[in-house]
N, C-alpha and C positions, 0 to 999 in steps of 0.2 A: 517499207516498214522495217524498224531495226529489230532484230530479232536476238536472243539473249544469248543464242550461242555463241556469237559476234563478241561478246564483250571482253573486253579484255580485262585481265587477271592482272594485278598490281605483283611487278616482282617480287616485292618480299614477303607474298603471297607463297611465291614457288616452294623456298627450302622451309615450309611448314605446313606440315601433314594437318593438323587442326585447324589451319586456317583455311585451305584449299577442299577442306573437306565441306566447311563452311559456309565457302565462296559457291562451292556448287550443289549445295541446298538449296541456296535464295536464288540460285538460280532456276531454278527444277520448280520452285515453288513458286518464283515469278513466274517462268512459262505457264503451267497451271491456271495462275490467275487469270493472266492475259486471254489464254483459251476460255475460259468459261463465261459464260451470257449469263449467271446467277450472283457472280460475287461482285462485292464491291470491296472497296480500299481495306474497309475493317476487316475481312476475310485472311487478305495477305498479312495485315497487321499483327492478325491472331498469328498466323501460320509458321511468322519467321520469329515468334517468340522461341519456341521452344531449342531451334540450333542456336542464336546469339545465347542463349540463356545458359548452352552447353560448354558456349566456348569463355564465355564469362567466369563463370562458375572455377573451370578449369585453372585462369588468370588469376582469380579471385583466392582460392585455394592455396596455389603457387607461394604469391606475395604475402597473405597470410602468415605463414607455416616460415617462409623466412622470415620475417620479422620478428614470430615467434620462438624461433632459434636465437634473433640476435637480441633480445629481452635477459637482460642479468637474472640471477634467480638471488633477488634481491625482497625482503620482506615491504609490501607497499605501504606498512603502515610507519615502519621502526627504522628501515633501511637495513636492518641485519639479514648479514646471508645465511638462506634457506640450507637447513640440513635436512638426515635422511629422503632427497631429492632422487625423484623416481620420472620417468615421462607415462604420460601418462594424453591418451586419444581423447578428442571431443567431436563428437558430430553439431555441427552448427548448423541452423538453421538462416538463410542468406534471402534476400531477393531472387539472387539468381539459382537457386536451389541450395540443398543441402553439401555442407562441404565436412572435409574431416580436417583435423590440425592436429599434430602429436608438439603438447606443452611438458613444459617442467613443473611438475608439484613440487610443495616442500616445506616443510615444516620451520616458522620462528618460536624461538626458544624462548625468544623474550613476551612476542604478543601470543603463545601458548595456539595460537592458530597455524591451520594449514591454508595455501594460500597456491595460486599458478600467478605469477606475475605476468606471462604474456593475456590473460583474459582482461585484466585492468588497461594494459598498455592495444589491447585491438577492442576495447569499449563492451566485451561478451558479457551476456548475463543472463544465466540458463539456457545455456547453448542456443544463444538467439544473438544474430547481430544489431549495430544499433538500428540498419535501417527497419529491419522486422520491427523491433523494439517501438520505435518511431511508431510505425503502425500502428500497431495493438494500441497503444496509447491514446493515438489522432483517434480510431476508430469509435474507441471502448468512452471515450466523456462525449462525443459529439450521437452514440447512440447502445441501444440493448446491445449486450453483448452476443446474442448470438446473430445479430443482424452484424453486427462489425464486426465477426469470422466472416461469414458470407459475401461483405464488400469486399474486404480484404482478400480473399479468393477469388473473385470474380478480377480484380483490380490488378491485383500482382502474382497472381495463379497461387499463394503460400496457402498450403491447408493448414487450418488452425483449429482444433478443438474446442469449443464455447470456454471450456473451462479454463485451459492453457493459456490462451486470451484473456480473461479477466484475471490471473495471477499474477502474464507478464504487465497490463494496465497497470496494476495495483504496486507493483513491483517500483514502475517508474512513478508511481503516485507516492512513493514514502521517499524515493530520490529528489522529486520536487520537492517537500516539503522541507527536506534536511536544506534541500537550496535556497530555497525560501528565506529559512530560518538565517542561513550566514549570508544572505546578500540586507534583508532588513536588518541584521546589524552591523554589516561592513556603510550601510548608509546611516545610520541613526551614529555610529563614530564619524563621518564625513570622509571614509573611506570606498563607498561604493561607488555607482552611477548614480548624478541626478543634476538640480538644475545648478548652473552657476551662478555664484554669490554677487551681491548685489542688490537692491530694492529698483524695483522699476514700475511703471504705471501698469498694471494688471491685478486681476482680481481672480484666486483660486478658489472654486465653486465644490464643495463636499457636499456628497448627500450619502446619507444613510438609511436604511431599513435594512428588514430581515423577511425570511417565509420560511413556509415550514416543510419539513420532510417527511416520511414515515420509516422505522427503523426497525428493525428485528435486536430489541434488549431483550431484558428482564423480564420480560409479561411474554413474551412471545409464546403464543400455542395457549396460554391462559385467561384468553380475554371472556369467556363464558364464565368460566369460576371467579374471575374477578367484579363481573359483573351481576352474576348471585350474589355475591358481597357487598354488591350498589355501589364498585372501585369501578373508575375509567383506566383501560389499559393504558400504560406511557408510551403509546406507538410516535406521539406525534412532535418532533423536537425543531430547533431552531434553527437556522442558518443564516449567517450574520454576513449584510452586504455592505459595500460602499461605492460609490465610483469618486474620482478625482478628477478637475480639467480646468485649464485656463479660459476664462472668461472671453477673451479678447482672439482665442482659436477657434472661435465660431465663426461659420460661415453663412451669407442668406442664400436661400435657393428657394425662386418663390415663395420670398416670403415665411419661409419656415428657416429657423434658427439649427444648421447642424453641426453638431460636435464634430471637429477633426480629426483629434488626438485625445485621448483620456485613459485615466488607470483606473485598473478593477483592485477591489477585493471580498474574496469571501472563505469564510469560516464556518466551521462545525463546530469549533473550541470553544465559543464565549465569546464575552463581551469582551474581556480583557485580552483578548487574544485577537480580536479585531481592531480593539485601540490602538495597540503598538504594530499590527500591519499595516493599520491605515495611517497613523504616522510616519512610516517609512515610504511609503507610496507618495502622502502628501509631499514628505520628502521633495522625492524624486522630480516628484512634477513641477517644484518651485513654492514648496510653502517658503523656504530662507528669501524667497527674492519679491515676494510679492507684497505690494505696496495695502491689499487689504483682502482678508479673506473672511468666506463668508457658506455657512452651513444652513441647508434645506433639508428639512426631513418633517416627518406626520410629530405628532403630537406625543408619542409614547416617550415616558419619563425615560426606559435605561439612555434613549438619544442623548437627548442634552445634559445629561451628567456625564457622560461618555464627552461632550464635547467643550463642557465644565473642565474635567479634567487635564483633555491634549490640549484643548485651540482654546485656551481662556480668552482669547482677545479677538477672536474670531465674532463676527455679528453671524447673526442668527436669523432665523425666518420660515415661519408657518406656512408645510407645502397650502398651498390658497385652498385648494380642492379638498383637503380634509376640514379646513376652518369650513368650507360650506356647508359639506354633509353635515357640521355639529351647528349650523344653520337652520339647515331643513330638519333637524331632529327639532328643535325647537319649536319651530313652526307645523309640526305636526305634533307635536304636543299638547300647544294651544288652538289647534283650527283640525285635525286629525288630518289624515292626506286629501287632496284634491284641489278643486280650483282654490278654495278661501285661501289656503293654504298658502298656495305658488303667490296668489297677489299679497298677503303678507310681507311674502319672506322678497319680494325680488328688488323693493326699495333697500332694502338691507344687506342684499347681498351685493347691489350698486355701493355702497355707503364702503362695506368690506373691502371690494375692488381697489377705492380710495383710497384705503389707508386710513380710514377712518374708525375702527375697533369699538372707540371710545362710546360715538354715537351708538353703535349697535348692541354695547351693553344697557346702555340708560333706554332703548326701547325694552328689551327682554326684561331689565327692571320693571317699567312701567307695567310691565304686561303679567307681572307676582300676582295684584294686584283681587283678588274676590277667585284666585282658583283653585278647583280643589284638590286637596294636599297629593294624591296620585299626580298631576299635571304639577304642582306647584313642587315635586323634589326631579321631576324631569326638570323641568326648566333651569332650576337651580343647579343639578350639573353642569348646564351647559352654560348659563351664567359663570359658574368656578373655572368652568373652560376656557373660556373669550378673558377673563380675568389673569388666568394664570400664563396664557400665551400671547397677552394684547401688544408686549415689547416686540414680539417674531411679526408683526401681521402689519409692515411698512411696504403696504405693497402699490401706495402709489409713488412712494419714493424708489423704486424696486423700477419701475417702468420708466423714472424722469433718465435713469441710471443704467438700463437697458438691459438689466439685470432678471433672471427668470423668476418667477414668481411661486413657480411648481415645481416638483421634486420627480415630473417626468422621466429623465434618463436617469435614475436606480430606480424609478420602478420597471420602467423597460428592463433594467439589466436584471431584475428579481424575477421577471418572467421569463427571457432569455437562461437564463439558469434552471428554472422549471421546467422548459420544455425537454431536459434531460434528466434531472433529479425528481422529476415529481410527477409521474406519467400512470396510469390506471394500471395496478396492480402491483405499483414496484414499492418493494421494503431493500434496505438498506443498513450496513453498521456503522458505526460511529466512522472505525478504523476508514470504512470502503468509502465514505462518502464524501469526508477529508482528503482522501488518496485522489478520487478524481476530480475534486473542485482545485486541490492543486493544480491536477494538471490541466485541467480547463481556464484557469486563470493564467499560467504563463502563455497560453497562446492567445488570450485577448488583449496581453498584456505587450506584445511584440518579443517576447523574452525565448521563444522557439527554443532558440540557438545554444542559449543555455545549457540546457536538459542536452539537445542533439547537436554538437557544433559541428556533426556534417550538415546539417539542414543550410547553414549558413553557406554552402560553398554552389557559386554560382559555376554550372558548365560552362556556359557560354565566356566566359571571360578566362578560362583555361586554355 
């Protein structure tokens, strides 16, 4: 058996005290391992974090601190050089631990700001590097913030204070959005990413909805006094979804149609504030190229005025599954719930299937007919209903076409989005909830890189 005293030490090993010092840690702590009938691999794994982390750290600092020497002291927003320029220590918070860097402050005269030019030029922001940064971020929209302190410690050893944590989040949450904001207009000029121009046989599929949040405004802490008033507190606000995807990048797998590629979007801002994302989005994915597009979403008016205004030439289409339920509202109207009911309505909802609307108004007409006026103004909504959507509901032309007929993937994506913004007990602010749907959209979005463009750098091809 080879034994670790054996090993031999790489010479450029020798003339470095931190490296040699290193070398025979992992080693002492391999022996260790090897000795012991309790651990296993993950033991050692733990073990040799904390020297590489020592000696990293040390590199890390090193390279740092010059780079930060060779940084102009140049204002980053104007280019005018910085006057009354002092240095000035930062302790950073790294992967590999805390490090120290001594930068240049210094004051522009023209943008009336102080400013360190090396913290722009090493990605720092509140003494945290970007990979920390990175973290708090992934952590804080994929779960509570004091559970992603806890991953994050457990994960990359970094102690993070709950709070600390949700300001660095929030921090790269108003960073997204400004990024946001200048790549949907570098594409809405034909300046950003997105698909190449041309018209080709495909078909881009938008769907829209919203869900709601609960927020700490205006009424917060007063919803008993507003409610002796017989006022509903405005806890509970809107959050405006869409997804995007080419028709023709669906996959089968058993039978079941999956999306391969598609874009998100979502909003705290409004309606109008979702139009022109989802326009840039559509953008990207090939609204210039494609030969016919086509919008599924439920019934709610702001939709289709929303898609009145972008996609005027866009066809349309009633998700099926809400055309039902305003089905069965019908027929429990006229037969109240139970069997009468279901055999009513299931010739009907056959007839609907087809594509057939037409027929299924002139039943619900027939059926006005001797009722009384309680049943006879239910009914007649949903008469206005099948009436005012009967153009969206081509859904047996929808299947000749291969075309979905349901608005399934954004409602998946509206609950996927829930299971982080909308959990028992959590209120939210406006600012906070915008911050992190930002940042939860650039990573569904593949857009990572963006925000982190370490993220983009593969080791292995180094």
């Amino acid at each position: 058996m080879q034994t670790f005293d054996a090993l031999d030490i790489d010479s450029s090993f020798k003339n470095n005290p931190a490296m040699l010092t290193f070398a025979a840690a992992c080693q002492e702590l391999s022996r260790d391992f090897v000795a012991s009938e309790s651990e296993n691999l993950g033991h050692l794994e733990e073990a040799l974090l904390k020297p590489s982390h020592e000696v990293l750290a040390n590199s890390l600092q090193k390279a740092a601190q010059a780079k930060a020497d060779g940084t102009p002291p140049h204002c980053p927003k104007c280019g005018a050089k910085l006057i009354r320029r002092q240095k000035v220590d930062l302790t950073v918070q790294t992967r590999f631990g805390p490090i120290t860097i001594r930068r240049v402050q210094g004051f522009c005269s023209q943008c009336k700001e102080w400013f360190c030019p090396a913290d722009l030029v090493l990605g720092l922001a509140g003494g945290r590097s970007p990979f920390v940064q990175e973290a708090h971020a992934l952590t804080a929209s994929q779960m509570p913030i004091h559970q992603a302190a806890r991953v994050v410690e457990r994960l990359t050893g970094l102690k993070t204070p709950p709070a600390t944590l949700d300001r660095s989040a929030k921090e790269t949450g108003r960073k997204a959005q400004t990024l946001r904001r200048q790549l949907d207009r570098q594409t809405r000029e034909g300046k950003g990413p997105q698909a190449s121009a041309g018209i080709q046989e495909q078909t881009l599929v938008i769907q829209i909805d919203a869900f709601n949040i609960r927020e700490r405004g205006e009424h917060w802490g007063r919803a008993q006094e507003l409610r002796d008033r017989a006022e509903e507190p405005d806890h509970w606000h809107w959050v405006y979804v869409a997804t995007v995807f080419v028709l023709e990048d669906r996959l089968d797998k058993n039978g079941r149609a999956i999306i391969t590629q598609r874009g998100f979007v979502a909003t705290r801002q409004g309606i109008d504030e979702l139009r022109e994302q989802l326009h840039a989005e559509a953008i990207r994915r090939g609204l210039g190229r494609a030969k016919r597009v086509l919008v599924i979403a439920d019934g709610a008016v702001w939709i289709w005025n929303l898609v009145q205004q972008r996609f005027p030439e866009a066809a349309q289409r009633l998700d099926l599954f809400h055309a039902g339920q305003h089905l069965w509202a019908a027929a429990e109207a006229l037969h109240g719930p139970g069997e009468e009911a279901r055999q009513w309505v299931q010739p009907l909802l056959e007839q609907l299937q087809e594509g057939r609307p037409q027929r299924v108004i002139e039943k619900l007409e027939e059926a006005l007919e001797g009722l009384k006026e309680t049943a006879t103004a239910s009914l007649q909504r949903e008469i206005t209903y099948f009436k005012n959507h009967q153009h969206r509901m081509d859904y047996g032309q929808a299947r000749e076409r291969g075309e979905p007929c349901g608005s399934g993937p954004v409602e998946s994506t509206c609950r996927q989005y829930q299971c982080r913004f909308k959990r028992t007990g959590q209120f939210w602010t406006k600012e906070g909830d915008e911050a992190l749907l930002s940042v939860e959209t650039f990573w569904r979005n593949d857009r990572w890189s963006l925000l982190f463009p370490h993220s983009n750098l593969d080791p292995s091809k180094n």
